[in-house]
C-alpha positions as CSV (number, residue, x, y, z in Angstrom):
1,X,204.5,102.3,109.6
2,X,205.4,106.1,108.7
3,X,205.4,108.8,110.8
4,X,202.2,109.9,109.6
5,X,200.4,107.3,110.7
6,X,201.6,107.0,113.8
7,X,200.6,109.9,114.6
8,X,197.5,109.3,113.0
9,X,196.8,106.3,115.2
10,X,197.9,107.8,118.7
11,X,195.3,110.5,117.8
12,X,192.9,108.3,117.4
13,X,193.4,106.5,120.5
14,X,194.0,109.9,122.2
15,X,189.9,110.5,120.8
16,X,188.8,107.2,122.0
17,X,190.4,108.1,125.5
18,X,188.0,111.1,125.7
19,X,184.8,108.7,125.4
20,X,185.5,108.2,129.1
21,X,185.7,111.3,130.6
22,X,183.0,112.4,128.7
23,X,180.7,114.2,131.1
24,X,176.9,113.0,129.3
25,X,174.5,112.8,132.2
26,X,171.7,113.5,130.0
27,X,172.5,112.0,126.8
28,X,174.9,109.1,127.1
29,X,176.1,109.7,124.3
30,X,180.0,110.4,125.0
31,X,182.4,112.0,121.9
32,X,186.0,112.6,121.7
33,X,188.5,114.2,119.4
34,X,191.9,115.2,119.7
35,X,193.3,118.1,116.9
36,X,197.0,117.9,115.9
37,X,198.4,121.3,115.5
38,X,201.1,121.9,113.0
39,X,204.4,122.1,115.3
40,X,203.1,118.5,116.5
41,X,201.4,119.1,119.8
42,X,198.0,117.0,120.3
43,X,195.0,118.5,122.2
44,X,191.9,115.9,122.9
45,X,188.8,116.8,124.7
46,X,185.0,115.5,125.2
47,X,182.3,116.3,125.3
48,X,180.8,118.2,128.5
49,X,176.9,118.5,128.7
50,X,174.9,120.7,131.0
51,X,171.3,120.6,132.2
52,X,170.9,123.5,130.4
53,X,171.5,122.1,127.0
54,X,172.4,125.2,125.1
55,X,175.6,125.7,127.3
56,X,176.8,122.0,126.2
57,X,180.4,122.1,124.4
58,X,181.0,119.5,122.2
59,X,184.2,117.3,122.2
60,X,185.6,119.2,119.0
61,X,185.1,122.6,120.3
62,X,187.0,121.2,124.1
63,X,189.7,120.3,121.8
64,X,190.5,123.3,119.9
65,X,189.7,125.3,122.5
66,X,192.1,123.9,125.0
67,X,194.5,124.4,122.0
68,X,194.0,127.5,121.7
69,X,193.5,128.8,124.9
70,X,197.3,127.0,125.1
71,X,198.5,129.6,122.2
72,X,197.7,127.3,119.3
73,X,196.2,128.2,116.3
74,X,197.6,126.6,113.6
75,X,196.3,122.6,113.3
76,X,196.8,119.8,110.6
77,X,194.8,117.0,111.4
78,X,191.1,116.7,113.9
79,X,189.9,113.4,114.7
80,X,186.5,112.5,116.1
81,X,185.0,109.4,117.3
82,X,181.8,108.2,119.5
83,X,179.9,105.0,119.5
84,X,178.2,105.5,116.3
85,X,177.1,102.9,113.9
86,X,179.3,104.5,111.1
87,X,181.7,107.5,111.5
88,X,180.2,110.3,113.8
89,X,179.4,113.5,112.4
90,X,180.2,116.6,113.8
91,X,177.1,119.2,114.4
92,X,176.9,122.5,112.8
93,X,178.5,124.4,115.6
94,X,181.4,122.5,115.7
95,X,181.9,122.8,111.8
96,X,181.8,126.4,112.0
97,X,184.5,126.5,114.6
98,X,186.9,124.0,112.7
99,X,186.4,126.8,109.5
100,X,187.6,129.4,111.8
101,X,190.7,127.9,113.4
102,X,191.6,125.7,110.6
103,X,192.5,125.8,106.7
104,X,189.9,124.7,104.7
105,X,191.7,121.6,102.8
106,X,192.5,120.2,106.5
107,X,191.8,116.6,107.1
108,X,189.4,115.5,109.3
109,X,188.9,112.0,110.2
110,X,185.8,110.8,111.8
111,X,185.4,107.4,112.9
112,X,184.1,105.1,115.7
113,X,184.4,103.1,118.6
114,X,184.3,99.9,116.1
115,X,187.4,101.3,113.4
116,X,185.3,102.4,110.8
117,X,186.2,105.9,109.3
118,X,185.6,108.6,106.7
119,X,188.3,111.2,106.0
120,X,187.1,114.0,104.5
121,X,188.3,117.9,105.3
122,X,187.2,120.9,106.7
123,X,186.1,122.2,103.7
124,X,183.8,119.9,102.4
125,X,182.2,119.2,105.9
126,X,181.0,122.9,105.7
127,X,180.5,124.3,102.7
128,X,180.4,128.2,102.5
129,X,181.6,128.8,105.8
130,X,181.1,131.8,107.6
131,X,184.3,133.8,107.6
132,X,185.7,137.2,108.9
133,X,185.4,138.8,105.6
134,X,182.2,138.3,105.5
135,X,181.3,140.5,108.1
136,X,182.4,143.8,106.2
């Protein structure tokens, strides 16, 4: 097994850790990632709900943010899973915060409790992003 997929594999697991310390009182509905940044480092996180639903982060957003409030902004591979009946998808939010700390052609794997999974990238999961120059 190459390195990559090693790595690859311990994220995933790392991901499906997170489904348990999910904090989802009101939805059950636990998710977890876990973001590889480029010197190697991973960062997982779930999501953490709160009865007032707007101030709900998302298990993507824990992740990169606990990376970057760590210093790190500079990732080469996100992973998120949940108990989904194919590959969970991540909400519009999170999409939008994946285009602003990571390259556009990074991969991104979503998958599931039950091993199914769709790589795609950052880049095709949102389209047209909203970036910094656009706010000139």
């Amino acid at each position: 097994m190459s390195t990559e997929e090693k790595t690859k594999n311990i994220m995933i697991e790392r991901a499906t850790e997170m489904l348990d310390r999910a904090y989802v009182p009101y939805s059950k509905f636990p998710v977890g990632a876990s973001i590889l940044t480029k010197e190697g480092e991973i960062y997982a996180g779930c999501n953490i709900e709160n009865a007032s639903y707007p101030l709900t982060n998302c298990a993507e957003r824990t992740a990169i943010f606990k990376a970057v409030s760590e210093g790190k902004k500079e990732f080469s591979y996100l992973v998120v899973t949940g108990d989904t009946e194919g590959p969970i998808s991540p909400c519009g939010a999170c999409r939008q915060v994946m285009a602003e700390f990571c390259d556009p052609d990074m991969p991104v794997l979503l998958t599931n409790k039950k091993g199914v999974q769709m790589e795609t990238t950052v880049s095709k999961l949102l389209p047209g992003a909203f970036q910094s120059g656009d706010m000139v």
